[in-house]
C-alpha positions in Angstrom: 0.7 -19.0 20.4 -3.0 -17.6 20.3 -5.0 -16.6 16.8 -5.5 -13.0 16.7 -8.3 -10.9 14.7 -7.8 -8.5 12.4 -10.2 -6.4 9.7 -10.2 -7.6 6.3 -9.0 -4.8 4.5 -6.2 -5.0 6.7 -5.1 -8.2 5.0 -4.6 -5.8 1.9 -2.5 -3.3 3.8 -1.2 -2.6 6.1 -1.0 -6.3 7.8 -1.1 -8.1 3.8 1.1 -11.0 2.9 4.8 -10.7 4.1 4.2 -8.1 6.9 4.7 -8.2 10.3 2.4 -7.9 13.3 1.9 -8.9 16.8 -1.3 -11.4 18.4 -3.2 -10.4 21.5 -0.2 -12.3 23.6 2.5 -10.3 22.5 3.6 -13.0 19.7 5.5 -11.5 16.6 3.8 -13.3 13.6 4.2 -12.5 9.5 1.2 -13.2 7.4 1.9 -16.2 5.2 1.4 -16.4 1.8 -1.6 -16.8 -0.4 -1.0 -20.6 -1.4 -2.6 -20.9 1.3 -5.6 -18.8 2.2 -8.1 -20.7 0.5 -6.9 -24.5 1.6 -7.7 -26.9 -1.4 -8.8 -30.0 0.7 -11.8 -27.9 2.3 -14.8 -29.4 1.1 -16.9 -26.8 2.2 -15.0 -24.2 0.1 -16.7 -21.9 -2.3 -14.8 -19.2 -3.7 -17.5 -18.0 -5.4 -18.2 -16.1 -2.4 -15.0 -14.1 -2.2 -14.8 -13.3 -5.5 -14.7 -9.9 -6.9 -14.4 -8.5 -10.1 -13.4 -5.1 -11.7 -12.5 -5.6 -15.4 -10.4 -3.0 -16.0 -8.2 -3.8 -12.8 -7.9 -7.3 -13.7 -6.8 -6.8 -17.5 -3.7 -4.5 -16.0 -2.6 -6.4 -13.3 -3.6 -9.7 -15.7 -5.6 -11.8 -13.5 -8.4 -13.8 -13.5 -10.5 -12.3 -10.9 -9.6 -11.1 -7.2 -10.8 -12.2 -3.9 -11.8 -11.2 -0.7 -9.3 -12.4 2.5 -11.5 -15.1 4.3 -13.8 -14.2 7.0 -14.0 -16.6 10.2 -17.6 -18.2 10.0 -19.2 -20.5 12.8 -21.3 -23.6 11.4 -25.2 -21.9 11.8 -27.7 -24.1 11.5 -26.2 -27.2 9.4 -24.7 -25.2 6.9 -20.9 -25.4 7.1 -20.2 -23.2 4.0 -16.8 -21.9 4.6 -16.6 -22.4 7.9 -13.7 -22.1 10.0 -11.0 -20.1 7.4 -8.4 -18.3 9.1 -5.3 -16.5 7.5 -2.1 -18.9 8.6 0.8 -16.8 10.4 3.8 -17.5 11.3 6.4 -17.0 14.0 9.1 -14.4 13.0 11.7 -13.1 13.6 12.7 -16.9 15.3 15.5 -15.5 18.0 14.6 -14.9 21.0 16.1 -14.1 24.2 15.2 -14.1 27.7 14.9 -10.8 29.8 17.4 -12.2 33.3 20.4 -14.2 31.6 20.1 -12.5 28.0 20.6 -15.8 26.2 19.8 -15.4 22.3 17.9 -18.7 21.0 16.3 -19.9 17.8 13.1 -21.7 17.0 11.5 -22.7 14.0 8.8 -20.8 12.1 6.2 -23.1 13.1 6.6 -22.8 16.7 3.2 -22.6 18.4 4.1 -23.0 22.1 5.8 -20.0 24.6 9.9 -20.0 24.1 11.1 -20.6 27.3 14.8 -20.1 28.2 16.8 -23.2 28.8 19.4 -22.2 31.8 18.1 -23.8 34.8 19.9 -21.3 37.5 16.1 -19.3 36.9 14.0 -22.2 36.6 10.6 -21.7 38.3 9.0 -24.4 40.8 7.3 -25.9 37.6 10.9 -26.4 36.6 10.4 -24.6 33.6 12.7 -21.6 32.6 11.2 -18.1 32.3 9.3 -17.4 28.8 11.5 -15.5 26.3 10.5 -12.7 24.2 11.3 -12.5 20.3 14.4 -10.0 19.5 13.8 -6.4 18.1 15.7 -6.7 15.1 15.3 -8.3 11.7 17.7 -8.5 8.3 16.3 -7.0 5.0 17.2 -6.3 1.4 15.6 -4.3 -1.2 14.0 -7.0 -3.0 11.5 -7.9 -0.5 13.2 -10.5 1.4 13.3 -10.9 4.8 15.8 -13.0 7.6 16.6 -12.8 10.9 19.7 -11.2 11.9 22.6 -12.7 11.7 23.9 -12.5 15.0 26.4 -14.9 15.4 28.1 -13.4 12.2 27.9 -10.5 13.1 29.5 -10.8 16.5 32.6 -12.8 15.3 33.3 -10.5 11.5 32.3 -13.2 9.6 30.0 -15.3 7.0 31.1 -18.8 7.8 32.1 -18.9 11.8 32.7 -22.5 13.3 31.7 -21.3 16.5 29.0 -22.5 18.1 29.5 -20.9 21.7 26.0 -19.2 23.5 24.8 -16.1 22.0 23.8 -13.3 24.6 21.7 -9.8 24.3 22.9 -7.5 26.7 22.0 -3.7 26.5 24.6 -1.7 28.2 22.8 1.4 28.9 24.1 3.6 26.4 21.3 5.3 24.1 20.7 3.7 20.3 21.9 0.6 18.8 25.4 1.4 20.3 24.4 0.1 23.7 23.1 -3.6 22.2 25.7 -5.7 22.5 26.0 -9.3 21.8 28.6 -11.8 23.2 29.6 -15.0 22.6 31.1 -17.1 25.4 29.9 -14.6 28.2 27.7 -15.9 31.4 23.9 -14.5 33.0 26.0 -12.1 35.2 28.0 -10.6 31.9 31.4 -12.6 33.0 33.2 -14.4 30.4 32.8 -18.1 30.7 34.9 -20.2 28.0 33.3 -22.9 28.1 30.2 -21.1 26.1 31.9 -19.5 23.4 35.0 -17.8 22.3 34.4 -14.8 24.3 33.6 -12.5 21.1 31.8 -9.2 22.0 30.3 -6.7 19.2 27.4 -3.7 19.8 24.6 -3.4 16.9 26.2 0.2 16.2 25.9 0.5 12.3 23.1 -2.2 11.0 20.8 0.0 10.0 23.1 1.9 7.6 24.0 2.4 4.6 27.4 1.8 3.8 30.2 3.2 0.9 29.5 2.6 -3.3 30.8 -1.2 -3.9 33.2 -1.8 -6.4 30.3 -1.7 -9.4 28.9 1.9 -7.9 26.3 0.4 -6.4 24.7 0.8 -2.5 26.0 -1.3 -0.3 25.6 -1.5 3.6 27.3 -1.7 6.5 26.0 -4.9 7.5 27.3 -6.5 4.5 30.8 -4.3 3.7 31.5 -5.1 7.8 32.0 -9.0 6.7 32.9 -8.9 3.4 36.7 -9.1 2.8 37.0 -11.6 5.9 35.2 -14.5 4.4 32.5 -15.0 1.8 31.1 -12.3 0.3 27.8 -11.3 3.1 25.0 -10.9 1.0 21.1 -11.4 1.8 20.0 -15.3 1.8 17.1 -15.0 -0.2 14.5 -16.0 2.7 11.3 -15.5 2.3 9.6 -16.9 6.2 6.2 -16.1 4.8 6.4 -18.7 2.1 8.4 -20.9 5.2 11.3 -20.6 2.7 14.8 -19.7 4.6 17.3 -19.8 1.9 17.0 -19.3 -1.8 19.4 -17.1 -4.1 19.9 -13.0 -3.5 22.9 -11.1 -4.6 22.0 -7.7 -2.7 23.3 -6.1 -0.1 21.6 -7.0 3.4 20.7 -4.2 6.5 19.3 -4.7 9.9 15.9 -3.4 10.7 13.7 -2.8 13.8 11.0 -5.1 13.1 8.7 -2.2 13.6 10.2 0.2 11.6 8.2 1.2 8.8 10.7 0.6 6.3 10.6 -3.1 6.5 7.1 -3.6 5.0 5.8 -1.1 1.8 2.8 -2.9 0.7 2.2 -2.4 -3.3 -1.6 -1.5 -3.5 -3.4 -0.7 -6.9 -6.7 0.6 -6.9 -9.4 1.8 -9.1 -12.9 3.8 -9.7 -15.4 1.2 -11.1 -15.9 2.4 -14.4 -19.4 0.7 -16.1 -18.6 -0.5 -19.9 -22.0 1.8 -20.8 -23.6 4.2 -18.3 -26.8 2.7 -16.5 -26.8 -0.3 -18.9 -26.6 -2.5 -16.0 -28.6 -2.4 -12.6 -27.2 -3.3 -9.3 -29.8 -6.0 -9.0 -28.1 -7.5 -11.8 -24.9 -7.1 -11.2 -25.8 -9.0 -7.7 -27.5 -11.7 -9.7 -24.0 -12.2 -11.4 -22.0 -13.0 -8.3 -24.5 -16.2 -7.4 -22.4 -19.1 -6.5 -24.6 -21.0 -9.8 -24.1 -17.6 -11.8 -20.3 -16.8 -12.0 -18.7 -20.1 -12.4 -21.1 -20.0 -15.4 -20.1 -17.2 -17.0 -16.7 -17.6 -16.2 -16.7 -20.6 -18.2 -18.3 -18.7 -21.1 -15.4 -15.9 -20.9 -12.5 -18.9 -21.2 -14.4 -21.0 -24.0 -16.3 -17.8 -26.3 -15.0 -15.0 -24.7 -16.2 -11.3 -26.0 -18.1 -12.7 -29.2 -20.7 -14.5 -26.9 -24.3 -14.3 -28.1 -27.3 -13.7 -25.6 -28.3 -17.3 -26.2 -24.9 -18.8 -25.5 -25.5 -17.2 -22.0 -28.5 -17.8 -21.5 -28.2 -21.3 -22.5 -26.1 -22.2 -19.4 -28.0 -20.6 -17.0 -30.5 -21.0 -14.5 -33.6 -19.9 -16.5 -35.7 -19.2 -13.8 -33.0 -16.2 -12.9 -32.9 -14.5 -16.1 -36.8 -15.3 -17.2 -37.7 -11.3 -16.9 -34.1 -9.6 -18.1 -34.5 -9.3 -21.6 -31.3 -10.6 -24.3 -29.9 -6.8 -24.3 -30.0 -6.9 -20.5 -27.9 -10.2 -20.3 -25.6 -9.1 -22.8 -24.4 -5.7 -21.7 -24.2 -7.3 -18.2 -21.9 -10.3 -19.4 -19.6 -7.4 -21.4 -19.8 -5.2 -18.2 -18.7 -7.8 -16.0 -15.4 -8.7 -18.3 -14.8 -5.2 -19.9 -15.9 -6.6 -23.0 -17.0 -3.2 -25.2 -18.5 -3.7 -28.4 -15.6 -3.8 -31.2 -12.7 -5.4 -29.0 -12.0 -9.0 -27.9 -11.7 -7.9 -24.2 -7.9 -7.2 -24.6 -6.3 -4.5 -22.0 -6.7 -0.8 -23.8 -5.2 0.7 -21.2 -1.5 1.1 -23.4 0.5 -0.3 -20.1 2.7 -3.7 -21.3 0.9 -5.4 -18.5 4.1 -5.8 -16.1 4.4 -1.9 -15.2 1.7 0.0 -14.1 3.3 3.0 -13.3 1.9 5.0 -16.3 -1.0 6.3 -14.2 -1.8 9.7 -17.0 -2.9 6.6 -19.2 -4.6 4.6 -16.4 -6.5 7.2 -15.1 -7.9 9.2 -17.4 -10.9 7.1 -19.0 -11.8 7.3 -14.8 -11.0 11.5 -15.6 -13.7 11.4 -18.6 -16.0 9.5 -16.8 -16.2 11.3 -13.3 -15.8 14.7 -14.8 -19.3 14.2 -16.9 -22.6 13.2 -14.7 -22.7 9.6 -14.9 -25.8 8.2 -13.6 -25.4 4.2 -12.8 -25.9 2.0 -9.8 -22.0 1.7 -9.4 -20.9 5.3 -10.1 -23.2 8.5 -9.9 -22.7 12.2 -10.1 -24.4 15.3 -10.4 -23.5 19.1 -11.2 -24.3 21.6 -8.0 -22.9 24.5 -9.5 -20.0 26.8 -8.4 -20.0 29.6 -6.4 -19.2 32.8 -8.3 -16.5 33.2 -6.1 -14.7 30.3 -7.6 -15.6 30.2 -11.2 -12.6 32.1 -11.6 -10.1 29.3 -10.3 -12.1 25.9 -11.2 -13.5 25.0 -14.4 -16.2 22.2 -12.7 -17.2 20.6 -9.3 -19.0 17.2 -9.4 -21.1 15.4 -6.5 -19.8 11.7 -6.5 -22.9 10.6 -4.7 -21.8 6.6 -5.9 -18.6 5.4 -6.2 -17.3 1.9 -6.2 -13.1 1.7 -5.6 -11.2 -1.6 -5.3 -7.5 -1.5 -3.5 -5.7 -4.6 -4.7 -2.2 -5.7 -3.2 -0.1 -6.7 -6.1 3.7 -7.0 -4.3 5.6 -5.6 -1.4 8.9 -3.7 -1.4 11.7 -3.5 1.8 14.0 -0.7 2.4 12.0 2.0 0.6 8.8 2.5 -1.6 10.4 1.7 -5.0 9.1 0.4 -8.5 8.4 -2.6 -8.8 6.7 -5.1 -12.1 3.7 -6.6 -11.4 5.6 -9.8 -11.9 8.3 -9.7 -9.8 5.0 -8.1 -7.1 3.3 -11.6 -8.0 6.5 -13.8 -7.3 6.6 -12.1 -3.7 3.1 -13.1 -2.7 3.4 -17.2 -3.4 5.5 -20.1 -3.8 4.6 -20.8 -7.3 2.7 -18.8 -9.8 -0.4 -19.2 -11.3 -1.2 -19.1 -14.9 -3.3 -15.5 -16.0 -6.7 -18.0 -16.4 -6.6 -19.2 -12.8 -4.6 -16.1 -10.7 -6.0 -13.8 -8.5 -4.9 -11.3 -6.1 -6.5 -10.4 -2.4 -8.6 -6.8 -2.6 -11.5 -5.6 -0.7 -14.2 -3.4 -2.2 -15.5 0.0 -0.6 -18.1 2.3 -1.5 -18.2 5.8 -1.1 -18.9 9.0 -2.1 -16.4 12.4 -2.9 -16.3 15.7 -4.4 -14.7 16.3 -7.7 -12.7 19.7 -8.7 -11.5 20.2 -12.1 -9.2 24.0 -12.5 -9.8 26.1 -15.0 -7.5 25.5 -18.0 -7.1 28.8 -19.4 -5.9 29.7 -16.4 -4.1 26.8 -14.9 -2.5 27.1 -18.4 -1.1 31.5 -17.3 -0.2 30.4 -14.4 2.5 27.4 -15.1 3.8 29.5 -18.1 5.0 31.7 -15.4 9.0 31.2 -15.0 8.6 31.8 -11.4 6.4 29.6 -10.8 7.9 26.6 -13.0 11.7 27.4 -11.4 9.7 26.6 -7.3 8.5 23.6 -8.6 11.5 22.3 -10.2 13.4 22.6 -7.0 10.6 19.8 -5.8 11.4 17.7 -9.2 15.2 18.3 -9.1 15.6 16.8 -5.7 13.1 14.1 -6.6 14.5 13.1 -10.1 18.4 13.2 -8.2 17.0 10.4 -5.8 15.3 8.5 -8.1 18.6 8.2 -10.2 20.7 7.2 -7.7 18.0 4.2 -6.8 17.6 3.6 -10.6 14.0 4.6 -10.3 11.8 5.8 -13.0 12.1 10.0 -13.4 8.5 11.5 -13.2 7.2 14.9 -14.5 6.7 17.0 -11.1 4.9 19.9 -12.9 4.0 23.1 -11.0 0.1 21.3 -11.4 1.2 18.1 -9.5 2.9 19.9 -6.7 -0.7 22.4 -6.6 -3.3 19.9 -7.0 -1.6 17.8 -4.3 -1.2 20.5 -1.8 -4.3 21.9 -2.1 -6.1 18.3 -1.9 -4.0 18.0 1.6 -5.0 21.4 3.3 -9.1 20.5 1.8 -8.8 17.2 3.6 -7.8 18.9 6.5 -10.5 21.5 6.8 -13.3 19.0 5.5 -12.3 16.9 8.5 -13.1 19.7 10.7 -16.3 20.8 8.7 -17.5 17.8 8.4 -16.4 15.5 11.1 -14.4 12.6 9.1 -11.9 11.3 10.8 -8.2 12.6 9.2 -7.8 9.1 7.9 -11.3 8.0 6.5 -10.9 10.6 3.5 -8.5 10.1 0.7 -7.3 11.8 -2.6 -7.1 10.7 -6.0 -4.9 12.7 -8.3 -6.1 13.2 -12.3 -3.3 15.2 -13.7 -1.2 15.3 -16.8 0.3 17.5 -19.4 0.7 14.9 -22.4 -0.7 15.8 -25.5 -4.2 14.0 -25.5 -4.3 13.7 -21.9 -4.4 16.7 -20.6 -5.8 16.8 -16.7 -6.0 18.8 -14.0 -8.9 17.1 -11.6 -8.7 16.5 -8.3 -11.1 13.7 -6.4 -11.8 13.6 -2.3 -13.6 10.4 -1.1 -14.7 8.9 1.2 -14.1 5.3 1.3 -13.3 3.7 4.8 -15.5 0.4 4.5 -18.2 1.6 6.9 -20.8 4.2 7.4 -18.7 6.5 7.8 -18.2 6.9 4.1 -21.7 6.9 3.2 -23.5 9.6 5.2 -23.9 12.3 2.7 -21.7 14.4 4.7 -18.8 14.9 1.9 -21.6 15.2 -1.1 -23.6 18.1 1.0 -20.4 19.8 0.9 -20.1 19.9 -3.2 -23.0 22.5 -2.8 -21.8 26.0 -3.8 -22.9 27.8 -1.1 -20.9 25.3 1.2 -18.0 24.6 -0.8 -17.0 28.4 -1.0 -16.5 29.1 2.9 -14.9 25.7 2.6 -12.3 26.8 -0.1 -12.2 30.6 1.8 -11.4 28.6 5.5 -8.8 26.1 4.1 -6.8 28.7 1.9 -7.0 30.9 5.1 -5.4 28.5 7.3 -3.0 27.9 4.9 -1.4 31.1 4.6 0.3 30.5 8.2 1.7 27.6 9.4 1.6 26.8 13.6 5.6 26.1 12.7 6.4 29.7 10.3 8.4 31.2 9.5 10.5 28.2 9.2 8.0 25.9 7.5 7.8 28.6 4.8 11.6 29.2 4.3 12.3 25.9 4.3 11.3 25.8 1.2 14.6 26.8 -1.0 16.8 23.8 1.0 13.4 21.3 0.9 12.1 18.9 4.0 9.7 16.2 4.5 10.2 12.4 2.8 13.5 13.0 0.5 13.1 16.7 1.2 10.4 16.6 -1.5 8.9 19.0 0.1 8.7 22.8 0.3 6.7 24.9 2.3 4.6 21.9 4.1 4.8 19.9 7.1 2.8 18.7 10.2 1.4 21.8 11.2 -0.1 22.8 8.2 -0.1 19.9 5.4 0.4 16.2 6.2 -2.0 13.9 6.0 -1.8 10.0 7.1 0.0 8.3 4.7 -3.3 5.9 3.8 -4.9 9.4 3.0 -2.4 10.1 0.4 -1.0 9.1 -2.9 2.2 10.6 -2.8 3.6 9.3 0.7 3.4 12.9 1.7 5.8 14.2 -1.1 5.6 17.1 -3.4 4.2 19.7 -1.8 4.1 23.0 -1.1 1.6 26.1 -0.1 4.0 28.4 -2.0 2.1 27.5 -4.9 -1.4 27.7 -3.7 -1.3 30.7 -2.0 2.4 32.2 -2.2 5.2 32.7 -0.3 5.9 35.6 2.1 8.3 36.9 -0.8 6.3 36.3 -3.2 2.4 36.8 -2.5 1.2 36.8 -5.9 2.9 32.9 -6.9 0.3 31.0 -6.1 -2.8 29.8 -7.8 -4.8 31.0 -5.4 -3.3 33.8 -4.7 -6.2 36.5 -5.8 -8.6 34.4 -3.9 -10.4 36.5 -1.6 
């Protein structure tokens, strides 16, 4: 098995702990857990160069700091400073089977050598069998775990089988899972030998399925309901192969998966908008200075011992004075507090109003981001300036900013199986490592990107006409009626999908699709960020296009030269244009009283005309519709946008 190289961002997602993906020789590997990407016997370790901070991220996801996934370095010049750190995979799914005699066989997540198949009657001259490749299909359950299939229960009905005959893969030729068929006892040349098994046959028809309400009303599968009631009950094993951990305890119903199927891996990933404790208190230089390798351990130390009631001299006291000579007390101070979150009359505690185990509240999570951007900060970590707005336009939006500076960091705080569901940042945690770490000493991998966006805020007086509309309120609550019925039969969290969610989100899609043709972004280097809410206190309607893909790309000016009026208006005029017909109408529009998309959560929007890649949006391309930003071909006048000439 050869080592394989990947970006680090994609260690947070796609390819983060517990997914799946394939080395330069065809070798199906999952990333390993994080015990184990930082190896404590490395003498040449320092963390302090992987280790990032973002105070407000870290109080609501309660972590000590988070870290960068290692980068391979070569030893240069004597220095051997993390040199040589790799992220550990391992082999999985273990069956494999060989491509002339279809034999099935199993090999230990460790395995670093080619499987090769053990019947001589194809031996090569070397006298070694033919190399195998690793089966399709994997076994899954809906809190995160993974298995292989169970094949040899499967073929013979049942949990505890004594037989121990040959296992074989044959596809018949018939189209879907229908024409995989294992056997048990059956020869290379498909004839039934009993001498290698008890001659039981069964096709894959069904894995992937859901299956009838158990006993209790909840979802079962196929998989399991297809062997319960002939032995044990079939339920998933608990494994977790990217902690090397093949059996614990799971009570949930287990389904077969293509191991490429993208509903075997939804990584959990928080992010967040840099927000400075006080505006231009603290210069980049400084900040810089804080992550030394002598600097942070330093101050780290202070946060655990004094923590927000630390005086200038406490600080200074422990550190390298020729560093901090020129920076005045003030200076050191409001850099300390900026680093932690620390303001001036709290003890550094998480103000955010979340209990610390769910962040799914994001109206409270976002909107001190929503006060901040919306103003014209002016700071080395996040910047913005007003350009105006076209006259054409001051009758729709309230404010446009140009995000010259922005800082985001995506964390990955769990992973989910089956489908994109809620999950506690403890139960994410318990996913990524064998054993948990205590708040003072966790961390979580992340990568930091800098960009740059445009920021759109509607006008509330209007926004406020518009959604009293019954109209308009009864289109969108054929979006949250669907949505809230599927949520409750998962026993998800209901959400409030207001007539401004579904708008906002739409129109934020079929921007991003004409700024990529404007400005010549890829589709999948720009990405949303949703500030809306109608709670009492928190009312938002902004709307936030970035740019932050990790390279230059994000940080050409081109997205910020677009915030100017006399560009942003034939940008608006082009985008609403195209809008108004989809490539796929009438049927994209008129789709939208039965729904379509993910969940049909969506009304009048699909490939032609509204979808972005799913890294590009919030929402996994759910809730929305152009009926409500331009109208429907009933109704012209329903949308937002609809006087917009």
């Amino acid at each position: 098995m050869t080592s394989g190289r990947m970006r680090r961002a994609q260690l947070v997602t796609p390819f983060g702990v517990g997914a799946m993906g394939v080395l330069v020789d065809g070798t199906s590997v999952i990333t390993a857990g994080l015990d184990h990407w930082f190896p404590r016997d490395n003498q040449d370790l320092v963390i302090e160069d992987f280790a990032v901070h973002d105070w407000r991220l870290e109080a609501r996801l309660s972590v000590k700091e988070f870290r960068l996934p290692p980068d391979y370095r070569r030893p240069s010049g004597g220095d051997n400073r993390n040199t040589k750190l790799s992220i550990p995979v391992l082999r999985f799914p273990r069956y494999a089977f060989c491509m002339y005699c279809k034999r099935l066989k199993q090999v230990p997540l460790s395995f670093q050598e080619s499987v090769r198949c053990e019947d001589a009657a194809h031996a090569g001259r070397s006298g070694k069998g033919p190399r195998m490749s690793q089966v399709p299909f994997v076994a899954i359950c809906e809190d995160g775990h993974l298995d292989d299939f169970p094949f040899r229960q499967w073929v013979h009905h049942s949990a505890d089988t004594k037989c121990a005959g040959i296992l074989r893969l044959f596809s018949t030729g018939g189209g879907g899972l229908e024409g995989q068929v294992v056997r048990c006892g059956f020869d290379a040349k498909n004839k039934r030998d009993e001498r290698q098994g008890c001659g039981a046959s069964r096709s894959l028809q069904g894995i992937t399925m859901a299956g009838r309400r158990d006993d209790a009303g909840g979802e079962s599968t196929v998989l399991t309901q297809d062997l319960e009631g002939r032995s044990q009950p079939f339920l998933c094993t608990g494994a977790r192969p990217w902690l090397h951990e093949l059996r614990g305890h799971c009570e949930n119903p287990v389904r077969g998966a293509l191991r490429a199927a993208g509903n075997v891996y939804f990584p959990q990933v928080e992010s967040s908008i840099f927000l400075p404790q006080k505006v231009g208190a603290v210069s980049g230089a400084m900040r810089d200075l804080l992550k030394r390798q002598d600097v942070s351990p330093v101050l780290d130390a202070v946060r655990t011992f004094v923590g927000a009631g630390a005086t200038a001299a406490q600080i200074r006291g422990q550190l390298p004075g020729e560093l901090f000579d020129s920076y005045p007390d003030e200076d050191l101070l409001a850099a300390y507090k900026d680093r932690y979150g620390f303001g001036d009359n709290d003890s550094g505690d998480n103000d955010s109003g979340d209990d610390g185990d769910s962040p799914d509240d994001l109206d409270i999570w976002r909107y001190p981001e929503f006060k901040m951007i919306r103003e014209t900060p002016s700071d080395d970590s996040l910047r913005a300036f007003d350009p105006g707005i076209h006259a054409d336009l001051k009758a729709h939006l309230d404010r446009v900013r140009s995000v010259t500076v922005l800082q985001e960091t995506r964390v990955l705080r769990g992973f989910t199986r089956g489908r994109d569901s809620d999950l506690k940042v403890s139960a994410g945690k318990a996913l990524l490592r064998r054993r948990p770490l205590a708040p003072e000493r966790d961390w979580l991998p992340a990568y930091v990107v800098k960009g740059e966006g445009i920021y759109f805020e509607l006008d509330p007086e209007k926004l406020a006409r518009w959604e009293a509309r019954g109209d308009v309120q009864d289109r969108a609550d054929l979006i949250a009626n669907q949505y809230n019925q599927v949520v409750t039969d998962r026993g998800g969290r209901l959400r409030d999908i207001s007539p401004r969610v579904v708008m906002l989100h739409t129109l934020a899609h079929i921007l991003i699709n004409e700024l990529v043709f404007t400005c010549g972004y890829s589709s999948a280097s720009l990405r949303e960020r949703l500030y809306v809410s109608r709670e009492s206190g928190r009312e938002m309607a902004g709307l936030l296009i970035y740019t932050a893909a990790g390279d230059s790309e994000g940080t050409m000016g081109g997205l910020v030269r677009m915030a100017r009026k006399d560009h942003l208006r034939p940008v608006f005029a082009s985008a609403l244009s195209d809008a108004h017909w989809c490539s796929t109408d009438p049927v994209c529009m008129d789709a939208g009283d039965k729904g379509q998309g993910p969940d049909s959560c969506n009304l009048a929007a699909c490939h032609g005309c509204a979808l972005l890649p799913e890294t590009s949006c919030e929402e996994f391309n759910r809730f929305l519709d152009r009926g409500l930003v331009i109208g429907t071909f009933d109704k012209p006048s329903l949308g937002y946008f609809s006087e917009f000439a």
